[in-house]
N, C-alpha and C positions, 0 to 999 in steps of 0.2 A: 444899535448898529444892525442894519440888514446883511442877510446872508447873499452868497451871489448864487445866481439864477442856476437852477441843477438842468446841465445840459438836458437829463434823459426829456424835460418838457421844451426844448427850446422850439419844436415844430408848432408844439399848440401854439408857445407864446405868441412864433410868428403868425399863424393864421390868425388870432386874436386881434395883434394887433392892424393887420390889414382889414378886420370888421370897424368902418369909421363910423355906422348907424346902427342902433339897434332897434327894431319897429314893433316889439312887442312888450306890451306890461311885465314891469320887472321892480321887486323886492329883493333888496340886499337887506340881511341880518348881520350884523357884525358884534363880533365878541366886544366891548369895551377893554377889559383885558387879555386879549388874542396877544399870546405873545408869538406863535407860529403864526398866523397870518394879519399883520399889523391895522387897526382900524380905520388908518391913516392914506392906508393903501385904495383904501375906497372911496377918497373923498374928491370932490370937483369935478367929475365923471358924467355930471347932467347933462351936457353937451351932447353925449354919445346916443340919445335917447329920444325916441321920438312920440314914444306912448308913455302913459304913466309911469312916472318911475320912484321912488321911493328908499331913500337912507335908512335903516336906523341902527344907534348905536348902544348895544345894552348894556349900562353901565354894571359892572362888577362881575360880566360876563366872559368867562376865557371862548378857549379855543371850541367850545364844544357846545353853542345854544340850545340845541334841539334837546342835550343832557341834564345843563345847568339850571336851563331855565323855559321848562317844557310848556308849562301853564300858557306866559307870554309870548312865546316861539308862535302857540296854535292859537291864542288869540287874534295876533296880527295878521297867521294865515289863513285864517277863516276870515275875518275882513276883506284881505284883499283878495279871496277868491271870490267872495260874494261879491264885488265890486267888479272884476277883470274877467272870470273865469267862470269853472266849474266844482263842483266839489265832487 
């Protein structure tokens, strides 16, 4: 069961959701066991995107990747910034 939306963000929400494209390379990290931010929350979202965009979901991972699972966190980020970016 999801919690309801805490007013104090309700402005970002709104301006989030009036962003209908996004035009810039973008990597989501998702905890596989995120129980504050569900991994679920992330899914079917490709639409929104107009440059590279990329999922992934770490299995056995909570709310904290860059803690739980730092190794794989800066693997994927160093990929995709060699790929998109700069480092």
């Amino acid at each position: 069961e999801e919690a309801e939306p805490d007013p104090r963000y309700a402005e970002l929400a709104r301006r989030q959701a009036a962003v209908k494209i996004i035009t810039v390379p973008i990597l989501t990290l998702h905890g596989g066991d995120d129980r504050v931010v569900f991994a679920q929350s992330s899914e079917g979202l490709e639409e929104h995107f107009t440059a590279f965009y990329r999922r992934v979901v770490l299995d056995g991972i909570g709310h904290f990747p860059t803690r739980e699972a730092s190794d794989q966190v800066s693997r994927l980020l160093a990929a995709f910034l060699d790929s998109h970016g700069k480092r």
